[in-house]
C-alpha positions as CSV (number, residue, x, y, z in Angstrom):
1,X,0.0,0.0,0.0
2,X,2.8,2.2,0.0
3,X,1.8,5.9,-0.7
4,X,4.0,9.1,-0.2
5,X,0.6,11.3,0.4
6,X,0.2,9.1,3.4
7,X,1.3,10.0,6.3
8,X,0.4,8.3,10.1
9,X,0.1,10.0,13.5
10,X,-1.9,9.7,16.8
11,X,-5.3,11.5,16.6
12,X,-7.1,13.2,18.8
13,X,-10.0,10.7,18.2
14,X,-8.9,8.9,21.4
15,X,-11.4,11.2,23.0
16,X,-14.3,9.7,22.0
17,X,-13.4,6.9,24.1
18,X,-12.3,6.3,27.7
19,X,-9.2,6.5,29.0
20,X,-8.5,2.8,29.6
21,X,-6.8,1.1,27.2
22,X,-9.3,-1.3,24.5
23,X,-8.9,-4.5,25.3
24,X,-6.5,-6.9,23.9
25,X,-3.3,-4.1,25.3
26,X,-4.4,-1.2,22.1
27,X,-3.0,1.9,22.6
28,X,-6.3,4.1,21.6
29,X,-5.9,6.7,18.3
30,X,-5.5,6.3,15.0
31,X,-2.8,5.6,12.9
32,X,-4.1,7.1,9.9
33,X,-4.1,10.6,8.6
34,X,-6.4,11.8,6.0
35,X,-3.9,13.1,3.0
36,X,-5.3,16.6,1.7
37,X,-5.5,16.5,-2.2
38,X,-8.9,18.5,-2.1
39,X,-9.5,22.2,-1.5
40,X,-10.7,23.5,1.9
41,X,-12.6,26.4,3.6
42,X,-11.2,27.5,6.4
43,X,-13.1,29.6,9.0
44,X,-12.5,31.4,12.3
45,X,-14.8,32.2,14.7
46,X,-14.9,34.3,18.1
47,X,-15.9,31.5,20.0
48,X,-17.4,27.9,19.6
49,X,-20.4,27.7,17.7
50,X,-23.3,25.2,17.2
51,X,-25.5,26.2,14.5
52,X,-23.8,27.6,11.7
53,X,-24.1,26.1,8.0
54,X,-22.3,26.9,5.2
55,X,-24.1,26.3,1.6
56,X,-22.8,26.6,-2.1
57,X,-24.4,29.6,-4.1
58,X,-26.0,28.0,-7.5
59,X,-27.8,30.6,-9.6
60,X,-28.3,32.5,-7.1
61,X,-29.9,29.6,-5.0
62,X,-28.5,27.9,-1.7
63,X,-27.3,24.8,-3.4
64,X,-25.0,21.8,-1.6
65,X,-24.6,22.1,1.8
66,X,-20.9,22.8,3.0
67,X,-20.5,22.5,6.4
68,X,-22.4,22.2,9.8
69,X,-21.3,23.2,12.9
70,X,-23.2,21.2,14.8
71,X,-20.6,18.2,14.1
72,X,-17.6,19.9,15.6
73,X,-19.3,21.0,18.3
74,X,-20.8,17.4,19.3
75,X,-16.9,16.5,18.8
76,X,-15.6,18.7,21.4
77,X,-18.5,19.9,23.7
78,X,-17.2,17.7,26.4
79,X,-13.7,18.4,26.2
80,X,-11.4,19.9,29.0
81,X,-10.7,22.9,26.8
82,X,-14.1,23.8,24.7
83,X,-12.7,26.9,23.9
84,X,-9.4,26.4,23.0
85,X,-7.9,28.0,19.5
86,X,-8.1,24.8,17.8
87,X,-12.3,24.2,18.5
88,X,-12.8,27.9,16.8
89,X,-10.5,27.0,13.8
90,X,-12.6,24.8,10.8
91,X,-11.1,23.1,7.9
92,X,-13.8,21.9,5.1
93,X,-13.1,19.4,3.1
94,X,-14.7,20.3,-0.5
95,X,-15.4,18.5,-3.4
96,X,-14.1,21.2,-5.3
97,X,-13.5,25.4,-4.8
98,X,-17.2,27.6,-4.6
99,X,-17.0,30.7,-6.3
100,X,-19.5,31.5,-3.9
101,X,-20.9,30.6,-0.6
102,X,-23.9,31.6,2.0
103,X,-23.5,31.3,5.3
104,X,-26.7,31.2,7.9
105,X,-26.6,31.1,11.5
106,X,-29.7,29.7,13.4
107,X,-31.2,30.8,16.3
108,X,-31.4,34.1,18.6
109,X,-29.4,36.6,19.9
110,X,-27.6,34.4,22.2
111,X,-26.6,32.1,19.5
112,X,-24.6,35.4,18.0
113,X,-21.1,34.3,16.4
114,X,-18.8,36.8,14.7
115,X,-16.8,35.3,11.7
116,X,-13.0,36.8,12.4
117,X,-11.7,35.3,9.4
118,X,-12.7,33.1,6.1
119,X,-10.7,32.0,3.2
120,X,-10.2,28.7,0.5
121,X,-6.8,27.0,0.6
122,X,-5.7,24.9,-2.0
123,X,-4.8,21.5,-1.3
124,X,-1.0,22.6,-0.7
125,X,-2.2,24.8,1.6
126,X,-2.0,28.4,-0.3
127,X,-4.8,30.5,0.6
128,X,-7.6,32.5,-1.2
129,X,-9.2,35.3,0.5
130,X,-12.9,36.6,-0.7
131,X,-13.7,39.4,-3.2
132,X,-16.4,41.7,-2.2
133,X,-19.5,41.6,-4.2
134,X,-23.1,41.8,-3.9
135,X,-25.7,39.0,-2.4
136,X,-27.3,37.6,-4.9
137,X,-29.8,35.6,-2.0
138,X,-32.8,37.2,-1.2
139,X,-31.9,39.2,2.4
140,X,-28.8,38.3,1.6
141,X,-26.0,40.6,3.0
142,X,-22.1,40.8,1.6
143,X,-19.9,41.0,4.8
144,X,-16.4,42.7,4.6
145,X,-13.9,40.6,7.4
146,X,-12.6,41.1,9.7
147,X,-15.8,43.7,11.0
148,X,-18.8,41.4,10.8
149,X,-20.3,42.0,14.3
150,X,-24.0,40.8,13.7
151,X,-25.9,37.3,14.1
152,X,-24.7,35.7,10.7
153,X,-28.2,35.3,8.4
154,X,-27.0,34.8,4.7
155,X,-24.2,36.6,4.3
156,X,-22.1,36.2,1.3
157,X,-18.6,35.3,0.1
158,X,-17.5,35.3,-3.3
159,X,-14.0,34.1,-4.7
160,X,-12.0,34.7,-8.0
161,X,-13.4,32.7,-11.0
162,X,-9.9,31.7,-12.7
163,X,-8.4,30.8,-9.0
164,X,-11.8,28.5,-8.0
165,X,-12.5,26.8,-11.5
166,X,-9.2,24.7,-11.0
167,X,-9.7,24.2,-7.2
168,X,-10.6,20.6,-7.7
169,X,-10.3,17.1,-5.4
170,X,-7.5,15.0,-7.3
171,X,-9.0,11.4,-7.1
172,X,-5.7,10.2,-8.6
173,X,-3.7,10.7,-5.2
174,X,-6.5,9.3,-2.9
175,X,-5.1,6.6,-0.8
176,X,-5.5,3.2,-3.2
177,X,-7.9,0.6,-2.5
178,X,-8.0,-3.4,-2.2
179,X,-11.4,-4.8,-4.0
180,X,-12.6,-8.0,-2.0
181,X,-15.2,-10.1,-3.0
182,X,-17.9,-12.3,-0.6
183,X,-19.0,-15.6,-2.0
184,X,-20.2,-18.8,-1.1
185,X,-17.4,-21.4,-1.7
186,X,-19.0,-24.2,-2.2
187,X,-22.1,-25.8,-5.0
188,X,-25.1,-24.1,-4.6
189,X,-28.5,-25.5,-6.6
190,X,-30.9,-23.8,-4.1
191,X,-33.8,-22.7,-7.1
192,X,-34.2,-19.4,-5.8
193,X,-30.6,-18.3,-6.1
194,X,-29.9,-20.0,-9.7
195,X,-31.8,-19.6,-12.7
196,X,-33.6,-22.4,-14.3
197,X,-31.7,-24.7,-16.3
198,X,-28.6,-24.2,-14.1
199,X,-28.9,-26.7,-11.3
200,X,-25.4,-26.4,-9.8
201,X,-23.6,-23.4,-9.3
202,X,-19.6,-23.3,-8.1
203,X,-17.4,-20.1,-7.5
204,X,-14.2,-20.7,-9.9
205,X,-10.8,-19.6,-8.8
206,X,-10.2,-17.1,-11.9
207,X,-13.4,-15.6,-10.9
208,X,-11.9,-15.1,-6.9
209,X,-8.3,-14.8,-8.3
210,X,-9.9,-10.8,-10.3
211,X,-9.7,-9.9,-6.8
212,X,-7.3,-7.9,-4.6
213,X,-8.6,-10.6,-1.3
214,X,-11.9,-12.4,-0.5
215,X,-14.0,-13.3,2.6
216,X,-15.4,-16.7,1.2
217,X,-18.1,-18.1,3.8
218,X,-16.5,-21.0,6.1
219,X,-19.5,-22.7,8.1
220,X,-18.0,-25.7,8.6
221,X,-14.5,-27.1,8.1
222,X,-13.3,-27.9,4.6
223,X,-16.2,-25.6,2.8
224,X,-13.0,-23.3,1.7
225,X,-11.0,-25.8,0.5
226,X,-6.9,-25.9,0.1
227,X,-7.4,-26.6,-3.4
228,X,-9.7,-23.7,-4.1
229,X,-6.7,-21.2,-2.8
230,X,-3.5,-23.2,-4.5
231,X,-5.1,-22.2,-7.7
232,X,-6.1,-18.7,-6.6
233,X,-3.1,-17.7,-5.3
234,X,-1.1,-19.3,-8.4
235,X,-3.3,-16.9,-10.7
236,X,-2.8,-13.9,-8.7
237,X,0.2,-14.2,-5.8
238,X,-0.8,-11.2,-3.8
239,X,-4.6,-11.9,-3.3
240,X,-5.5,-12.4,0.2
241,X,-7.7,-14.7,1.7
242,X,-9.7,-13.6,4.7
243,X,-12.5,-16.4,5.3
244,X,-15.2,-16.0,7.7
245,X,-15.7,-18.4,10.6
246,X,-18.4,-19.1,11.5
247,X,-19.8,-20.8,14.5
248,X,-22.2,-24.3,14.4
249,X,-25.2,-22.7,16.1
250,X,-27.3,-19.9,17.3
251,X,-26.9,-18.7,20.8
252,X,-23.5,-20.1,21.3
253,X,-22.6,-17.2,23.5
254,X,-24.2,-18.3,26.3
255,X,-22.8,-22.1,25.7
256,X,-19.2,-20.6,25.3
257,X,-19.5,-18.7,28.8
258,X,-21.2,-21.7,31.0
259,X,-20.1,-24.8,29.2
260,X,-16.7,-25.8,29.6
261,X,-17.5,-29.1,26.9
262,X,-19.2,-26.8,24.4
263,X,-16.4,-23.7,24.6
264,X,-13.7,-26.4,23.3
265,X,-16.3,-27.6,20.7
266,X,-16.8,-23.9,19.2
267,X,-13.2,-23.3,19.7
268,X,-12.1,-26.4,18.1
269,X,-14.8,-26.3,15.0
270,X,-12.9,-22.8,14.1
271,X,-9.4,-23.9,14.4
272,X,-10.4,-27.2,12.1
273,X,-11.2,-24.8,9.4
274,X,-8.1,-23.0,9.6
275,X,-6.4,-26.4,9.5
276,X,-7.7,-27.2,6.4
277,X,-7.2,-24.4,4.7
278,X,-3.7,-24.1,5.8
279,X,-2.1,-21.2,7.8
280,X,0.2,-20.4,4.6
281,X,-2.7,-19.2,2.4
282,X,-4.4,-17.0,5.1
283,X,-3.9,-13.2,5.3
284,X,-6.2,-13.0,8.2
285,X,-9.7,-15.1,9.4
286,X,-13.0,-13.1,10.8
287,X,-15.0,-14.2,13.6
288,X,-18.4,-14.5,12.0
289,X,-20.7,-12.3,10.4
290,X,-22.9,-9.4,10.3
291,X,-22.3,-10.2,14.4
292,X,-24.7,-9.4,15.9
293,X,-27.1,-10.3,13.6
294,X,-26.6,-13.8,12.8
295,X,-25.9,-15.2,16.5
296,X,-28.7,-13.8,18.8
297,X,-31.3,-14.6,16.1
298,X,-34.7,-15.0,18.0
299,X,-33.3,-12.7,20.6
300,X,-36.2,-9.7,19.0
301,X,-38.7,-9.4,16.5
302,X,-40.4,-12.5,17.4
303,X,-43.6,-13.8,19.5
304,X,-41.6,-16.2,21.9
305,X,-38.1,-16.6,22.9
306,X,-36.0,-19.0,21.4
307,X,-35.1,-22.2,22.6
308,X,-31.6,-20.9,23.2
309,X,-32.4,-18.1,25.4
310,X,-35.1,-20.4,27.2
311,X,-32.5,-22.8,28.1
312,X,-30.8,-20.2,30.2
313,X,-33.9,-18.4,31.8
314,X,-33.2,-20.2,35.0
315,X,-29.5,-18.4,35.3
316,X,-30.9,-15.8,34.1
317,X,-33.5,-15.1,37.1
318,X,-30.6,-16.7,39.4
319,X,-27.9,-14.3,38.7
320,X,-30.4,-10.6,38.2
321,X,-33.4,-11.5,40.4
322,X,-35.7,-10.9,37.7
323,X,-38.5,-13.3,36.5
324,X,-37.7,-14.4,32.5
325,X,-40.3,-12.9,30.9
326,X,-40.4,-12.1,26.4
327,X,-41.8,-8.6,25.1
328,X,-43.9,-10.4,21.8
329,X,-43.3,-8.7,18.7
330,X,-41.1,-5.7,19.3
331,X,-37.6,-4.4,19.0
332,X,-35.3,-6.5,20.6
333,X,-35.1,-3.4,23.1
334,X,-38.3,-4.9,24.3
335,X,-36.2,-7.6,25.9
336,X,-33.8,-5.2,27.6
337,X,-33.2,-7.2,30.5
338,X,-32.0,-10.3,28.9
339,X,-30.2,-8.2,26.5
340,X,-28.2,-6.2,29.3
341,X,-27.7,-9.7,31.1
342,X,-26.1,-11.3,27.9
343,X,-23.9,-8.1,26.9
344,X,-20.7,-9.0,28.8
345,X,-21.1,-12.5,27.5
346,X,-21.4,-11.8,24.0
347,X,-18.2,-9.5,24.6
348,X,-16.6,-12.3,26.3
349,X,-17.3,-14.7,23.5
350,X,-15.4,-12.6,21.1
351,X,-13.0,-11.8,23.4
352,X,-12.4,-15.7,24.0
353,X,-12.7,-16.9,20.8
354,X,-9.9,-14.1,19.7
355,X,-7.5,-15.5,23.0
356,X,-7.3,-19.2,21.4
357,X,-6.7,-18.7,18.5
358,X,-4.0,-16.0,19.2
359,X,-2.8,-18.7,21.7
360,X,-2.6,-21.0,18.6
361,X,-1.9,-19.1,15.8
362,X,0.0,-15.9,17.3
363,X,0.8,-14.0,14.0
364,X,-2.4,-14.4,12.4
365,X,-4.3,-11.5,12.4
366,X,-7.9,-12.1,14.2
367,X,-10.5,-9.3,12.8
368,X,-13.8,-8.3,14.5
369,X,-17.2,-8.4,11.9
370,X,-19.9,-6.7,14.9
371,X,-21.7,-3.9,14.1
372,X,-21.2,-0.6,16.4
373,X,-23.3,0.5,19.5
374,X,-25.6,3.3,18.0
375,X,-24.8,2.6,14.1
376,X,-28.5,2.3,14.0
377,X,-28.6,-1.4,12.7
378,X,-30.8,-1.9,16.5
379,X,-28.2,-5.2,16.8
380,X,-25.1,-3.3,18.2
381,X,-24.3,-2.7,22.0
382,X,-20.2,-2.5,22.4
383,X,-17.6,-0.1,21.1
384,X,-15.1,-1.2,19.0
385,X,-12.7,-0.2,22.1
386,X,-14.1,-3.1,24.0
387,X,-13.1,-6.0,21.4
388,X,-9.6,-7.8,21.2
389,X,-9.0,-7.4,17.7
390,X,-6.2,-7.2,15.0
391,X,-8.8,-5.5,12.4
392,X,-12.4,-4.8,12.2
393,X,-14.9,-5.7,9.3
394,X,-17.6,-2.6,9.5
395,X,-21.0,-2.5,7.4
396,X,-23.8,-0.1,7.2
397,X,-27.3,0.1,7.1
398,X,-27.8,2.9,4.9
399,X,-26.1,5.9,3.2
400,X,-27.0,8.6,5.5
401,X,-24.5,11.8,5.1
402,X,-23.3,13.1,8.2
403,X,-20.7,15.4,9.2
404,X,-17.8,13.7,11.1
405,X,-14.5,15.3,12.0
406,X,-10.9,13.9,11.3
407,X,-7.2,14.1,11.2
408,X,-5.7,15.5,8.2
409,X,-2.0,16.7,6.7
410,X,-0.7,18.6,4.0
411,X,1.7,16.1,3.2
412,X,5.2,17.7,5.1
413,X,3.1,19.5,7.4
414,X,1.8,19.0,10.5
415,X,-1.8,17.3,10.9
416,X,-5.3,19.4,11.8
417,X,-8.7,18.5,12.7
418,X,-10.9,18.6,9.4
419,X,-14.5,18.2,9.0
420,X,-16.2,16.7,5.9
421,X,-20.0,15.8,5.1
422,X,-19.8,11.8,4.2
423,X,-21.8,8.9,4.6
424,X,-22.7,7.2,7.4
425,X,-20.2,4.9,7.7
426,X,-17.2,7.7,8.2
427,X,-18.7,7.6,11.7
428,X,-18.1,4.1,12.0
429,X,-14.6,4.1,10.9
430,X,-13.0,6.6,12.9
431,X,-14.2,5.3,16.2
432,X,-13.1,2.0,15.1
433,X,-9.5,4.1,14.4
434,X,-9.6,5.6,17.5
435,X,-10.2,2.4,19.2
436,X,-6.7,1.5,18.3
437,X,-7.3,-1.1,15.4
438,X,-4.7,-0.7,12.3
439,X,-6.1,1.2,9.3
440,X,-4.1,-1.1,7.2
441,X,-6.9,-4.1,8.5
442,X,-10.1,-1.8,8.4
443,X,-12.2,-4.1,6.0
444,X,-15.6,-2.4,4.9
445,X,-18.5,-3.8,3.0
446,X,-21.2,-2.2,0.7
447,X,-24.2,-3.4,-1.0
448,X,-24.5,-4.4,-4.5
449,X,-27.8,-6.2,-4.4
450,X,-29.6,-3.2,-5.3
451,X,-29.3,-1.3,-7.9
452,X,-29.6,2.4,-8.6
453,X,-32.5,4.3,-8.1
454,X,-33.5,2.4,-5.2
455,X,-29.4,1.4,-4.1
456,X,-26.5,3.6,-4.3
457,X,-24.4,2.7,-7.3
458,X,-21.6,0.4,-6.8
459,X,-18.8,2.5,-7.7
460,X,-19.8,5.1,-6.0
461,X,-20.0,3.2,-2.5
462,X,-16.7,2.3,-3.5
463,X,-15.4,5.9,-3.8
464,X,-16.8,6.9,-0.9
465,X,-14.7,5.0,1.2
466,X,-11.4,5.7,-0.6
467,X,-12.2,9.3,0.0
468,X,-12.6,8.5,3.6
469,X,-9.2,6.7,3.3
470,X,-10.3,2.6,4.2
471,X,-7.9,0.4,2.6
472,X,-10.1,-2.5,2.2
473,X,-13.4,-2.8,0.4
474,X,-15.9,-5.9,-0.8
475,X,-19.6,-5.4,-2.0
476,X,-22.2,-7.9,-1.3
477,X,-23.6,-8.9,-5.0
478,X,-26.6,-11.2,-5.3
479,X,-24.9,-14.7,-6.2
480,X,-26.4,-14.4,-10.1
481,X,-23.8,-11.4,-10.6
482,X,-20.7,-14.0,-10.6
483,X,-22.3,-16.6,-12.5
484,X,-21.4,-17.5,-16.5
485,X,-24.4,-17.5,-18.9
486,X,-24.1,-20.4,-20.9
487,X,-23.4,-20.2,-24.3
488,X,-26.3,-18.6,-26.5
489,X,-27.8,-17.2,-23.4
490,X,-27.0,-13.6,-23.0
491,X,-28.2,-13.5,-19.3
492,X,-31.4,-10.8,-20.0
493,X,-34.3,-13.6,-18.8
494,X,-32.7,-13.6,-15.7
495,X,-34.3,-11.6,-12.9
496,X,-33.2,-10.5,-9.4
497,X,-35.4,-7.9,-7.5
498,X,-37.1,-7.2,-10.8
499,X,-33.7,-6.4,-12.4
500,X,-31.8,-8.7,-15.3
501,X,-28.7,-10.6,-14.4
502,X,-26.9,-8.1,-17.0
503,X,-27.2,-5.1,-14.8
504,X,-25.7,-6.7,-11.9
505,X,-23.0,-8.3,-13.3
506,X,-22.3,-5.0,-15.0
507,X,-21.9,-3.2,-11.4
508,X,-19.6,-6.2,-10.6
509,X,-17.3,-5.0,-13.8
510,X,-17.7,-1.7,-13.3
511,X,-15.9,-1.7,-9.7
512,X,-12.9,-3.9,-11.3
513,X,-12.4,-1.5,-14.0
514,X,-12.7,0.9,-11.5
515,X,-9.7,-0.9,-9.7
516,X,-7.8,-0.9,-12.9
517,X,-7.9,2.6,-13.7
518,X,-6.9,3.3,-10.0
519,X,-3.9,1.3,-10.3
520,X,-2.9,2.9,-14.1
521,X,-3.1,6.6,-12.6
522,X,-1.6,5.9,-9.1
């Protein structure tokens, strides 16, 4: 992955956790700053303020929003120092220069802020100070810095055409990317995941081998098999194979923590399939999936409780006190008292499961694949601080934009907080940074079941996380993208959500030529 625009320090982000160090011995911030190749705003105000938003003037309209306020603010509200310098100092991140901008301040009098300075830099840095001119917002007002003394309500900034029309975000020296792929290893004739007339279905090794790593599905031992990777890596040396364990049963949390009998059974299931693929064609192994989605199943959304969490009612109501009782048919915050009683278990399965096979296999890398207290996937209750963990797999529920705030550095210089407007999962990512987990093993996955209008396009989830700098990246495709038509069959009868095979195969291509012409221009 070698770069010269990156460049590593310790963030700041460390405060968003607590003090103590994560678990596993990681020291907490990130090792990853943010390279600038993109223009900024930079803005200073009098003092800390929560509800100012900057917009892009198009045709005289308020156009893209630019920045929020309300971000930083959440970011450093609860610091020692909330007004420090550095809270009253923004950096914007921008697609590319305005040539002019409104900025609006909401509320009353005694959310007054007095702008004291406001310029573009370029992405080395230079800076480009405002021209006056006149408002071209209705009750807009031009404001000549450093005077402006009033609550700001659509003032005005203009910049010089010929300086802002090459002010552009140079996609050529974001960080570079690894493309992954998710697939099911092994024959598939299920006849509502392959089309008629094609009873068996089997990934190939060229299809895997197109493909900077892959997180094939590993149920059971032998499912990935030796073979499968012999020929992968022979086709393409550097691919990485990351496979996803994955654990016999539902519920085995609760067996792992009061079973001595069924802990060495989960424990040894795992370390079979690792066996059998062989430690010399892993990169790194997952624990699970989609955690904790696929484990606590039953645990909400359902009219009874599951077997599982029946079988452990009596310890339940021995250790809390409580009668075992089920809230039918609502979120699985209905159940909060189980849920609360299981939390430290679940985090001690991981946890456990991590310390054997470190114990075993001390220089394979161990990655996390749970979703993040408050990512709003309603299945998440840790931080990523909590975890033992070498890496983290995230996902997402959705492509929200949000504004999050993070390390940055003119390369030779030194790094500064920055604020950019990106989707949801930025969020995600930097706490799982600041936790203390290696950018280098940040994994993330998209969705490429469905397609544009309804789903974000494929490339474009992919861009949005080399902008926020993850190394790692692997859509989910519906299995009918990686299959071969067979010969006189062009693929167009086939339908998945309504939508032919062609078009989601296509989005599969389109993200490996995407690959391709990253690689060409890096």
């Amino acid at each position: 992955m070698g770069n010269s625009a990156w460049v590593f320090a310790f963030s700041c982000l460390s405060c968003l956790l607590a003090c103590a160090e994560p678990a596993g011995g990681r020291k907490p911030g990130s090792d990853f700053v943010l390279p600038v190749t993109f223009p900024m705003l930079e803005i200073e105000v009098e003092h800390p303020i929560d509800n100012l938003k900057v917009w892009r003037v198009d045709e005289g309209k308020r156009g893209r929003l630019l920045f929020d306020s309300l971000a930083w603010w959440r970011r450093w509200k609860d610091s020692t120092d909330p007004d420090s310098p550095r809270h009253r100092l923004w950096r914007i991140r921008l697609g590319e220069a305005p040539e002019r901008i409104a900025i609006y301040q909401e509320g009353g009098k005694d959310a007054e802020g007095t702008v004291k300075s406001l310029r573009l830099l370029t992405s080395s840095g230079d800076p480009i100070e405002p021209i006056p001119t006149r408002p071209h917002l209705e009750g807009g007002r031009v404001c000549s810095l450093p005077m402006q003394t009033h609550p700001l309500n659509h003032f005005e900034f203009a910049f010089p055409k010929d300086v802002v029309a090459h002010g552009k975000d140079d996609e050529s020296r974001w960080p570079p990317i690894r493309i992954g792929l998710y697939y099911i290893p092994y024959a598939v004739s299920d006849p509502s995941m392959v089309p008629p007339g094609y009873p068996v279905y089997q990934v190939k090794p060229e299809f895997v081998a197109q493909y900077d790593w892959s997180i094939p599905q590993a149920n059971t031992p032998g499912m990935v098999t030796r073979d499968l990777y012999l020929k992968v890596k022979a086709l393409n040396p550097e691919h990485r194979c990351v496979p996803r364990l994955f654990y016999p049963y539902t519920g085995c949390h609760l067996d792992f923590h009061y079973d001595p009998e069924a802990r060495a059974k989960i424990v040894q299931h795992v370390v079979d399939t690792i066996e059998k693929i062989g430690l010399d064609l892993l990169h790194a192994v997952t624990l699970s999936e989609e955690e904790n989605g696929n484990l606590v199943r039953g645990l909400y959304w359902t009219d009874a409780p599951p077997d599982w969490a029946k079988k452990y009612s009596g310890r339940f109501e021995e250790e809390t006190g409580q009668k075992f009782t089920w809230a039918t048919r609502q979120h699985i915050y209905g159940n909060r008292e189980f849920l609360e009683w299981m939390k430290p278990k679940i985090l001690g399965f991981y946890n456990g499961l991590y310390d054997e096979l470190k114990k075993r296999y001390p220089k394979l890398p161990v990655l996390q694949y749970v979703a993040l207290n408050n990512d709003g996937s309603g299945i998440s209750w840790h931080e990523p601080g909590d975890f033992k963990a070498d890496g983290w797999v995230l996902w997402t529920f959705w492509n929200q934009q949000e504004g999050v705030v993070l390390q940055a550095a003119i390369p030779g210089k030194q790094p500064f907080d920055l604020w950019m407007l990106e989707d949801k999962i930025a969020q995600s990512v930097e706490r799982v940074r600041a936790s203390g987990v290696p950018n280098a093993e940040i994994y993330h996955c998209g969705f490429a079941h469905v397609l544009p209008p309804d789903g974000l396009d494929a490339v474009v989830q992919i861009r949005c996380q080399r902008r926020m700098g993850i190394p790692n990246s692997f859509l989910f495709y519906p299995l009918w993208a990686m299959m071969d038509p067979k010969p006189g069959d062009d693929g167009s009868s086939w339908k998945q959500g309504g939508r032919p095979w062609t078009e989601h195969r296509e989005a599969l291509q389109r993200v490996l030529r995407y690959r391709d012409e990253m690689l060409k221009n890096k």
